[in-house]
C-alpha positions in Angstrom: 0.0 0.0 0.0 1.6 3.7 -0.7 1.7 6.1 1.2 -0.7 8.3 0.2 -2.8 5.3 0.5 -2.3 5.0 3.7 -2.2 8.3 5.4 -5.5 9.3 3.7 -7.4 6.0 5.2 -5.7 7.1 8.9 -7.5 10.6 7.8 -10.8 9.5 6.8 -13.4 6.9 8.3 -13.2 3.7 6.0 -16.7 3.9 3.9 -17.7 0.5 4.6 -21.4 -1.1 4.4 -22.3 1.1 1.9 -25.0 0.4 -0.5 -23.7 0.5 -3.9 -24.5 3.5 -6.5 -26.8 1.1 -8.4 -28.6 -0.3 -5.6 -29.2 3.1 -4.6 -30.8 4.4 -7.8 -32.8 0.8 -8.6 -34.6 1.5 -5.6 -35.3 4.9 -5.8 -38.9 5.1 -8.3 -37.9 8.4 -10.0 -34.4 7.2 -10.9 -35.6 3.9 -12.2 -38.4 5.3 -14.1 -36.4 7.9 -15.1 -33.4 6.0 -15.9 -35.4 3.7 -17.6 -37.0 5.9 -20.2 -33.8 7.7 -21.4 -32.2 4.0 -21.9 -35.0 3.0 -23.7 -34.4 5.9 -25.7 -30.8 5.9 -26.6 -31.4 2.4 -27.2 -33.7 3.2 -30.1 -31.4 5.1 -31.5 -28.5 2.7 -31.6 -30.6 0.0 -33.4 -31.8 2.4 -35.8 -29.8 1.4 -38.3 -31.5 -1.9 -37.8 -35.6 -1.4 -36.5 -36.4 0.6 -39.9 -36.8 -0.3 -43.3 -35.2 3.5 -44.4 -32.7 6.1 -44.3 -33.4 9.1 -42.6 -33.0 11.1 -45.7 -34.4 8.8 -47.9 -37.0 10.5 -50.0 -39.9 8.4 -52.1 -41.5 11.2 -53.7 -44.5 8.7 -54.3 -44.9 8.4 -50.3 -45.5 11.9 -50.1 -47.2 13.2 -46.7 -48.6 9.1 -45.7 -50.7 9.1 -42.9 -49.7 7.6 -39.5 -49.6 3.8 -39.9 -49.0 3.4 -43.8 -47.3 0.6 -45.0 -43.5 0.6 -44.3 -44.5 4.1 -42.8 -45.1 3.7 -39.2 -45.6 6.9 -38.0 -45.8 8.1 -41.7 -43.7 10.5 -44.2 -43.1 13.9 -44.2 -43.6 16.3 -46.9 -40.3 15.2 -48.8 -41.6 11.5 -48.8 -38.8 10.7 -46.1 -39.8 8.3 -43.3 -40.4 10.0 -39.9 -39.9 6.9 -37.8 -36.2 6.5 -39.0 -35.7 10.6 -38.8 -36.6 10.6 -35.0 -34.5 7.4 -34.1 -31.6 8.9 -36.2 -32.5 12.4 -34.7 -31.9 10.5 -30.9 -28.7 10.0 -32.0 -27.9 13.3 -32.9 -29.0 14.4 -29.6 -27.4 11.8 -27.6 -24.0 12.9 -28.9 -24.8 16.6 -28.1 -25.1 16.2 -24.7 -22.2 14.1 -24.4 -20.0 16.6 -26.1 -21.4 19.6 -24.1 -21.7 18.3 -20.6 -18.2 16.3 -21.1 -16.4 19.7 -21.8 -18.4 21.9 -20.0 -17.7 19.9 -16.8 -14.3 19.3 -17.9 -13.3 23.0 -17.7 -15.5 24.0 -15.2 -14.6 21.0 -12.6 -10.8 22.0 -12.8 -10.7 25.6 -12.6 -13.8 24.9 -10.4 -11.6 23.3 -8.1 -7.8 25.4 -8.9 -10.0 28.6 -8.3 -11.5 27.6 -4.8 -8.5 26.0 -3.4 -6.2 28.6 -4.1 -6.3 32.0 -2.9 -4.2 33.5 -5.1 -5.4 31.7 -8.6 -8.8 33.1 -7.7 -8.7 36.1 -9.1 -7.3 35.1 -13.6 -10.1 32.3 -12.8 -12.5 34.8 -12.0 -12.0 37.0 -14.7 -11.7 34.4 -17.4 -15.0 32.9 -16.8 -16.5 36.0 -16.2 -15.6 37.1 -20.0 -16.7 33.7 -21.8 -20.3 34.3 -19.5 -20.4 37.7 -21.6 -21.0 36.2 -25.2 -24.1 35.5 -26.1 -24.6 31.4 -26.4 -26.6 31.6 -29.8 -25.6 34.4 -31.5 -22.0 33.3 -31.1 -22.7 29.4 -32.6 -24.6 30.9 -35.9 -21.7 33.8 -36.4 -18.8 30.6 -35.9 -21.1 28.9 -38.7 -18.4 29.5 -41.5 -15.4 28.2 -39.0 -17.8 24.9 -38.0 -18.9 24.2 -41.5 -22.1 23.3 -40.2 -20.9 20.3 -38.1 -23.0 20.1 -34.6 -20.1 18.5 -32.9 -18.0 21.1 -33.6 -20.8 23.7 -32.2 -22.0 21.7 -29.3 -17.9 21.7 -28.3 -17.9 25.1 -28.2 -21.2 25.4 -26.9 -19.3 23.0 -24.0 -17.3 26.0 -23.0 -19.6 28.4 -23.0 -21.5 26.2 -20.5 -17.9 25.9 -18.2 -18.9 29.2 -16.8 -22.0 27.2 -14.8 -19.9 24.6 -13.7 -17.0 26.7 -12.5 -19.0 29.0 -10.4 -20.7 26.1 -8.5 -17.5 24.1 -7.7 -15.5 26.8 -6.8 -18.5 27.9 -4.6 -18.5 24.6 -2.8 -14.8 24.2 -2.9 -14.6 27.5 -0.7 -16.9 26.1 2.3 -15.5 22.5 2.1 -11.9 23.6 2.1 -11.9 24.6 5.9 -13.8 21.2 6.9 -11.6 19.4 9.3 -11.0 16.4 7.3 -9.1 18.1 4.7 -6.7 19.6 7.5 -6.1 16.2 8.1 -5.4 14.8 5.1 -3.6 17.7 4.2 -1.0 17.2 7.7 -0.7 13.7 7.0 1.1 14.5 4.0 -1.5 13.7 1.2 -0.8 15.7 -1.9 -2.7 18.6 -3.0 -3.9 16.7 -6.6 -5.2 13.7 -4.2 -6.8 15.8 -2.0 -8.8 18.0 -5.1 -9.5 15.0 -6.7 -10.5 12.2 -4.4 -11.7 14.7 -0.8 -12.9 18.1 -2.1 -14.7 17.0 -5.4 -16.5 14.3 -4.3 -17.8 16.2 -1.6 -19.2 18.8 -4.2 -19.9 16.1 -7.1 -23.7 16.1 -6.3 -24.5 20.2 -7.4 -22.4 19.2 -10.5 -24.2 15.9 -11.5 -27.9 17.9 -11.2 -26.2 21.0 -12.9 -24.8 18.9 -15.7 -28.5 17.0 -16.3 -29.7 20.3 -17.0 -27.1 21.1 -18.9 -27.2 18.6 -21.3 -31.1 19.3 -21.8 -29.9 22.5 -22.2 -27.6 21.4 -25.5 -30.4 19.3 -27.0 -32.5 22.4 -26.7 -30.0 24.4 -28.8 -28.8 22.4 -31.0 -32.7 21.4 -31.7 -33.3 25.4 -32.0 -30.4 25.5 -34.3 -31.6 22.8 -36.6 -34.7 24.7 -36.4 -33.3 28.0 -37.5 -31.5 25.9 -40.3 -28.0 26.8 -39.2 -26.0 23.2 -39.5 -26.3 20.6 -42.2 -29.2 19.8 -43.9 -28.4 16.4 -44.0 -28.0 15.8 -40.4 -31.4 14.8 -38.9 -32.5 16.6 -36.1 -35.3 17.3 -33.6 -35.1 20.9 -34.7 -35.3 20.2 -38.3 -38.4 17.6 -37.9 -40.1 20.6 -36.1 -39.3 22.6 -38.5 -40.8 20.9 -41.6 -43.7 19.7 -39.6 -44.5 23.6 -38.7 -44.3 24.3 -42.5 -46.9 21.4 -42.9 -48.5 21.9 -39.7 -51.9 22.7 -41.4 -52.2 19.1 -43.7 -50.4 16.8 -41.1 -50.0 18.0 -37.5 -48.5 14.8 -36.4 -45.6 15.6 -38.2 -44.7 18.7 -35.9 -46.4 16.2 -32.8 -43.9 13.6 -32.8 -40.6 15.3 -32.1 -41.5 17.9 -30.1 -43.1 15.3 -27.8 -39.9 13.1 -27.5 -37.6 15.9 -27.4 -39.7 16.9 -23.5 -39.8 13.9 -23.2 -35.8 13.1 -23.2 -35.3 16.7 -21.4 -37.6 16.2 -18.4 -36.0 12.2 -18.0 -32.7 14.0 -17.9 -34.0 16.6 -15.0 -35.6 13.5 -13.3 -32.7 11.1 -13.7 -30.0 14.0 -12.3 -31.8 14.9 -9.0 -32.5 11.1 -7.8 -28.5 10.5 -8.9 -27.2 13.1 -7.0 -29.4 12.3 -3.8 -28.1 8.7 -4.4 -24.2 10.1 -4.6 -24.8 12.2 -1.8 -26.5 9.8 0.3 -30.0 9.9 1.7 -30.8 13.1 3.3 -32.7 12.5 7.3 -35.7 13.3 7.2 -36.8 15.6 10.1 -38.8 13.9 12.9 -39.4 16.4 15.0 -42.6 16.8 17.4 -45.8 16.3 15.6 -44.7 13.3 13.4 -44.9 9.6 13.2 -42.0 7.7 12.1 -40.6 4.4 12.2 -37.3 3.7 14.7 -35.3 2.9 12.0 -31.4 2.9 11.3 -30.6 4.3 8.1 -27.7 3.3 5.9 -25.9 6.7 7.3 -26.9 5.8 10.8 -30.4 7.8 10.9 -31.8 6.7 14.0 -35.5 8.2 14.2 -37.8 8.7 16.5 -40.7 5.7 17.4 -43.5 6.6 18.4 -43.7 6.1 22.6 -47.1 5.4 23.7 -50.8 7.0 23.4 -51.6 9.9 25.0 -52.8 9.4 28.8 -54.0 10.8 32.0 -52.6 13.5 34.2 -52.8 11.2 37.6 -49.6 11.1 39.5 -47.0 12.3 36.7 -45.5 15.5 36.6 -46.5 18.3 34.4 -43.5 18.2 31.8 -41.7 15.2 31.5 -39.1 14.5 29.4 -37.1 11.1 28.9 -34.2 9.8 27.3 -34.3 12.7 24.5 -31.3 12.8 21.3 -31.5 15.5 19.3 -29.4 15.1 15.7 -28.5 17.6 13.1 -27.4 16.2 9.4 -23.4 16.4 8.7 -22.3 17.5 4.7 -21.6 13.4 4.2 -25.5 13.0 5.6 -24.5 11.0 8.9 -26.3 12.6 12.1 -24.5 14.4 14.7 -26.1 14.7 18.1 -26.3 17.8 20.2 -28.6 16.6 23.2 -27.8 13.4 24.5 -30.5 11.4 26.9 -31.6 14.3 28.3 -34.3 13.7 31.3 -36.6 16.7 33.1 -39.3 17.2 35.6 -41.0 20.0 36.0 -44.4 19.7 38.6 -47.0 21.7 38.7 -46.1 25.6 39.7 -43.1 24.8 40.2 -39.7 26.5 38.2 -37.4 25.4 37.0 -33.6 26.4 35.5 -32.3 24.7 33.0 -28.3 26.3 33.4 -25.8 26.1 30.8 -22.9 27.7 28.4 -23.7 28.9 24.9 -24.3 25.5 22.8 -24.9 23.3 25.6 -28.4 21.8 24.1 -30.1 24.1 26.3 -32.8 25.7 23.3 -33.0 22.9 21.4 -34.4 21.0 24.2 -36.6 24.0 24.6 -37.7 23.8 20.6 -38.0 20.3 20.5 -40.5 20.3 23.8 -42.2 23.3 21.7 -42.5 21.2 18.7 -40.7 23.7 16.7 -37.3 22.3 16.0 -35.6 23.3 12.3 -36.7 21.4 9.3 -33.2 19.8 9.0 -33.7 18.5 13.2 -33.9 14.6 13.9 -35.2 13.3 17.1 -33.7 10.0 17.4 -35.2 9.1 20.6 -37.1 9.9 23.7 -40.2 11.3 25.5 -41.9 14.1 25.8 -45.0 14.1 28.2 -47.4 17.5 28.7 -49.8 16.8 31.0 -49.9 13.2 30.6 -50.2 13.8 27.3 -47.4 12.3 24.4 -46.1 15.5 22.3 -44.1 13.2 19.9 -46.2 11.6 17.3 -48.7 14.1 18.2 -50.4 15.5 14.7 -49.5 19.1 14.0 -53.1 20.4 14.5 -53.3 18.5 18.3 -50.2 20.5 18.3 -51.6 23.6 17.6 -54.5 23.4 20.4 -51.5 22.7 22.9 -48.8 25.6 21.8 -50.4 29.1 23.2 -52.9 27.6 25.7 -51.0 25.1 27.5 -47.4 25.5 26.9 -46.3 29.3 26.4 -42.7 30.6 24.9 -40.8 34.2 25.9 -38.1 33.9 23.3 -34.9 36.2 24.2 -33.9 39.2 22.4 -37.5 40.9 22.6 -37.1 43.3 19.8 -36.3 40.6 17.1 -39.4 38.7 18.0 -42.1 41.5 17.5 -42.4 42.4 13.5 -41.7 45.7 12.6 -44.2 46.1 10.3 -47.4 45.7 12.8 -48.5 47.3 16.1 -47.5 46.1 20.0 -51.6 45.5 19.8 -52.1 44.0 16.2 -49.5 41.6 17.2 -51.4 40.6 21.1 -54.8 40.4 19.4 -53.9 38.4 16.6 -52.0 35.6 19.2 -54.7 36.0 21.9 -57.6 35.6 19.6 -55.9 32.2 18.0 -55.2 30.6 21.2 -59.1 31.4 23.1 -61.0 32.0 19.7 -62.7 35.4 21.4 -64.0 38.4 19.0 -61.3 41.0 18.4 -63.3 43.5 20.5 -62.7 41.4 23.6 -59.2 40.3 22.5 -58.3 44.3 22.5 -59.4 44.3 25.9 -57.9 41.8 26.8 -54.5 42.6 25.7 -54.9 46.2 27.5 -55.1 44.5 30.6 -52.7 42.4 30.3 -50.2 45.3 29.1 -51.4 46.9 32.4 -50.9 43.6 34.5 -47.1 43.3 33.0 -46.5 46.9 34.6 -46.8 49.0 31.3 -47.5 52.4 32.7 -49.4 53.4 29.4 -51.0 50.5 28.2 -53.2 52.2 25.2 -50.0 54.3 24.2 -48.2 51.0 23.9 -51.0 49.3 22.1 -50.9 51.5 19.2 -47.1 51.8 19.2 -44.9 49.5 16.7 -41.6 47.9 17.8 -39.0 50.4 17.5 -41.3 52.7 19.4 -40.6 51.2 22.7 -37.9 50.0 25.0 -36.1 46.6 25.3 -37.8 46.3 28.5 -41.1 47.2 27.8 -40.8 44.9 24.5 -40.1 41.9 27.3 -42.9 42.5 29.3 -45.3 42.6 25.7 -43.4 39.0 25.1 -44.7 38.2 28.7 -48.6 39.3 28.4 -48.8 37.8 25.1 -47.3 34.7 26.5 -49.8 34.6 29.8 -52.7 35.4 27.7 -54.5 32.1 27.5 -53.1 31.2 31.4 -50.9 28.3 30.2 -49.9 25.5 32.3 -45.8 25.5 31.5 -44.4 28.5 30.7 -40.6 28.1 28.9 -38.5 31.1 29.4 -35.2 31.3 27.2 -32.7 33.6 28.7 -35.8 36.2 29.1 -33.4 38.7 30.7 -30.3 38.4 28.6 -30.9 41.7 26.5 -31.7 43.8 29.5 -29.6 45.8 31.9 -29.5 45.0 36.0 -32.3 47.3 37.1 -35.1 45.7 34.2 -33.9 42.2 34.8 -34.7 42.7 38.3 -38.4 44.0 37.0 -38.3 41.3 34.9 -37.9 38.0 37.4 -40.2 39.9 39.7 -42.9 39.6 37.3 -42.6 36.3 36.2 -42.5 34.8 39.8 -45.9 37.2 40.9 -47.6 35.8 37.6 -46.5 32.5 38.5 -48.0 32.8 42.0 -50.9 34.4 40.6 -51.7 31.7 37.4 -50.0 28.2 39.4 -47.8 28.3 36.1 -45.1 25.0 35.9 -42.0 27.6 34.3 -39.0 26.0 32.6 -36.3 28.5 32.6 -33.5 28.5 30.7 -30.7 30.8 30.7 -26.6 30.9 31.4 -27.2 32.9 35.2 -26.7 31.3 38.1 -28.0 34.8 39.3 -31.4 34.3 37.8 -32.1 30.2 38.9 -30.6 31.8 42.7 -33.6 34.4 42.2 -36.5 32.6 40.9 -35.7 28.8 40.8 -36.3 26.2 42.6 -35.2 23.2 41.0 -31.5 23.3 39.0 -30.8 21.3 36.2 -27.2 21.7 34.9 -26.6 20.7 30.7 -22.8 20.4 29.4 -22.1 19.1 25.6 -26.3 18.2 25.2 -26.3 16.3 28.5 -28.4 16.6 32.1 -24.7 16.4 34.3 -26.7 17.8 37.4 -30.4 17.8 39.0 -31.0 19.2 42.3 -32.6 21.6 44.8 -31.4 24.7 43.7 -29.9 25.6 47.5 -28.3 21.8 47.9 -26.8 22.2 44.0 -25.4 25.5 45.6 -24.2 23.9 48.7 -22.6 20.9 47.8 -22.5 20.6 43.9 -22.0 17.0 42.8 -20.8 17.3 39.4 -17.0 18.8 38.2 -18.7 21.1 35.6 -21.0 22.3 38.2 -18.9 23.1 40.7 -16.3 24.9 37.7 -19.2 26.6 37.2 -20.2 28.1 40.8 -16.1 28.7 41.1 -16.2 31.4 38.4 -19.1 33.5 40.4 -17.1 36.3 42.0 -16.9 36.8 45.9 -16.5 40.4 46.0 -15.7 39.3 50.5 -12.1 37.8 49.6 -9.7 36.7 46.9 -9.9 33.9 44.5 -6.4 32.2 45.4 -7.8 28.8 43.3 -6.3 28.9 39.7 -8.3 30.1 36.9 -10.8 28.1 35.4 -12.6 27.8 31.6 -13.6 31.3 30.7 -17.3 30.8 31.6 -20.4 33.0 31.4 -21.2 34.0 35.1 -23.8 36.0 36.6 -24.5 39.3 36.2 -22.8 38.9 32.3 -19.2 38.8 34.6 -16.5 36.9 32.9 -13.1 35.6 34.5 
């Protein structure tokens, strides 16, 4: 074995148990059908030589304009008494070796400077400029002026019709050669001392193969298409058979046989739309099956996927409330898609209670898993979000398999969200009261009259000293804090059960934060509201918490009383974290620790 061999295998994870390319596409419907139809196709027009009884310029001047099905004349002649059968198998032919000559040369060009021009810094620039001059000329008008140099041949033309089509293929390799460059993978290879054609060859391009297969399927529909509207405009040889030229002379006769202008313009969409078809379901197949999202509010089967895509099963029927806490979640992974389509997971078995009126803080560093167990016990996790496994229990009641409209009747009346940053959550373009009205009315169905007065009371409730003012006021209009405490009525309009707070005072200073926590605990006395709230201050969960539960890298490390977990913390994160709170009474003579987000916003 070399040792490029070697070295790159020590840098990338062996591909083994892979389903093989064919096995892919034979069992994906669109890419056998697909598939299926354009070799049926090219197929014809390899035997045509031997499945009819003419040439395809042939003319019996005595067979003049036969109908469809004439003797000898399958589909008939046209008005030059040539056979139309052998024309459009010939005229497959023509087509075929188009698209091979374009899409070979375009992706030729394109895939190399594609890849020289993302890869290199410095080569950038002449790549740049080059293919930005060739994407000047216009395609057509440049073929019919290059007539006299071609002599009419379509190879010649489709070949430089290829590089005129490079410019397509450049600008989406070097565009994917750009991102992928900087993946870790291609560090490593790089450090173990494979070389730079290896790596552009074998790492980056086939991790940016898949835009190029699709691009190149439209491409070489794109090449039929001109060299049929060529043929059409009679630039090329009159000799050559062609889609174009078969519309052509049928148009001319259009008015004693349409069927003449019928049958190549139907199996030239015909061979286009196969090519669209048959490109998209091979580049899913050479990139690998994408997961499908199973997020809250579907039904899927626990399945492992050729990439390892665990999903979610479905974990019981919906029950009673007796003897279970409000919230309760169990044994929940989280995945996210990587480029090659295996899952990475960012929450790990995660488990929490929450009982009735109760509140609790879910603490944790930026990217801990801390929102996205928040979405995913919303139900409003990214498209691209698998759930691999776990429970989610409201009530009693099973949120994961739940049906989007069960859903619905659940978000805004029993569960409630206060999202942080207030002012990106309100839309700039309606009023503070537009926006209340519109979520009160859909979560307790009441007229807009009473929804108004409703919101006014609740802007009052929130401490909003002018509650019609703000009504009638847009976004920008009113302060960071006073956008919170909007977030807050709006949230508490319907009386919710669980209320999930995420980091509600992070975009406010001391003295509002203060306001803020004071609030939520009186409206959590005054509506028995379960809260779950998550933020990075141990500040807050000492203010209004009762219950702790600590998350480093997507897992639960710690669960406790929120004055033991003080006390005596159990777990090494935990008690890193309480080390980096200040004590303004003496000083720290322990060595510094992680930098860490502390309370307050302090940072050591």
């Amino acid at each position: 074995m070399s040792n490029d061999t070697a070295t790159e295998q020590s840098a990338l994870p062996a591909a083994k148990g892979r389903t093989p390319l064919w096995k892919k596409l034979l069992k994906d419907p669109q890419s056998s059908i697909a598939g299926g139809v354009i070799f049926i196709i090219v197929l014809l027009g390899v035997l045509a030589p031997w499945i009819t009884g003419h040439g395809p310029n042939t003319v019996r001047l005595e067979s003049i304009n036969s109908p469809f099905n004439s003797p000898g004349y399958p589909l008939g002649t046209d008005q030059y008494g040539r056979d139309i059968w052998s024309r459009l198998l010939h005229s497959i032919n023509t087509s075929s070796i188009t698209a091979v000559i374009s899409t070979t040369i375009a992706i030729g060009i394109g895939s190399v400077f594609g890849l020289v021009g993302g890869y290199f810094d410095r080569l950038r620039g002449i790549t740049e400029w080059v293919f930005a001059l060739i994407m000047t000329f216009p395609g057509m008008l440049v073929l019919i002026l290059l007539l006299p140099i071609t002599g009419g041949d379509f190879r010649i033309t489709m070949a430089i019709f290829g590089v005129m089509l490079s410019p397509g293929i450049y600008r989406i390799v070097r565009n994917q050669v750009v991102g992928v460059k900087s993946e870790l993978y291609i560090d490593a290879a790089r450090v173990s001392g494979v070389s730079t054609i290896r790596i552009l060859v074998r790492h980056v391009f086939s991790a940016v193969r898949g835009p190029v297969i699709i691009a190149a399927a439209f491409m070489a529909g794109s090449a039929i298409s001109i060299q049929a509207g060529l043929a059409f405009l009679g630039v090329g040889s009159k000799e050559t058979p062609s889609f174009g030229a078969m519309i052509n002379d049928g148009f001319r006769n259009l008015y004693i046989d349409p069927l003449q202008y019928i049958w190549p313009s139907l199996l030239l969409g015909i061979i286009n739309a196969a090519l669209v078809l048959f490109g998209n379901a091979l580049r899913d197949a050479m990139q690998g099956a994408q997961p499908k999202p199973a997020k809250i509010g579907q039904k899927v089967d626990a399945k492992a996927g050729a990439a390892g895509q665990n999903k979610i099963s479905t974990v019981g029927k919906p029950s009673g409330n007796e003897g279970v806490p409000f919230l309760e979640v169990t044994d929940l992974v989280i995945a996210y898609p990587r480029p090659d389509g295996s899952l990475n997971d960012v929450v790990h078995g995660v488990n929490l209670r929450i009982e009735a009126a109760e509140t609790l803080g879910l603490v944790g560093e930026s990217g801990s898993g801390k929102t996205q167990t928040a979405f995913a016990i919303l139900g409003v996790l990214p498209p691209e979000a698998v759930v691999r496994s776990g429970s989610i229990r409201v009530g009693g009641r099973e949120l994961i398999g739940m049906t989007e409209t069960d859903l619905r009747r659940i978000r805004g009346k029993q569960i409630a969200y206060i999202p942080q940053e207030p002012m990106s959550n309100l839309d700039p373009v309606y009023t503070v009261g537009a926006q209340l009205v519109e979520g009160i009315r859909a979560a307790t169905g009441v007229s807009a009259r009473a929804a108004k007065e409703r919101a006014l009371s609740l802007l009052a409730r929130v401490g909003i000293p002018e509650p019609i003012r703000t009504f009638g006021a847009y976004p920008h209009q009113i302060s960071g804090g006073m956008a919170q405490r909007v977030l807050i009525a709006g949230a508490v309009a319907s009386n919710p059960k669980l209320l999930i707070a995420d980091e509600p005072t992070t975009a406010l200073d001391v003295t509002v934060q203060a306001e803020i926590l004071d609030l939520l605990r009186d409206l959590q006395e005054e509506l028995g509201m379960a809260v779950l709230l998550v933020t990075h201050n141990f500040g807050v969960v000492a203010d209004i918490c009762s219950r702790i539960s600590v998350m480093h890298g997507g897992q639960i490390v710690e669960t406790g009383d929120v004055f033991d977990v003080f006390r005596e913390p159990q777990h090494e994160y935990t008690q890193k974290l309480l080390n980096a709170i200040l004590d303004e009474t003496s000083h720290r003579k322990d060595p510094p620790v992680e930098t860490l987000e502390l309370a307050g916003g302090a940072k050591r």
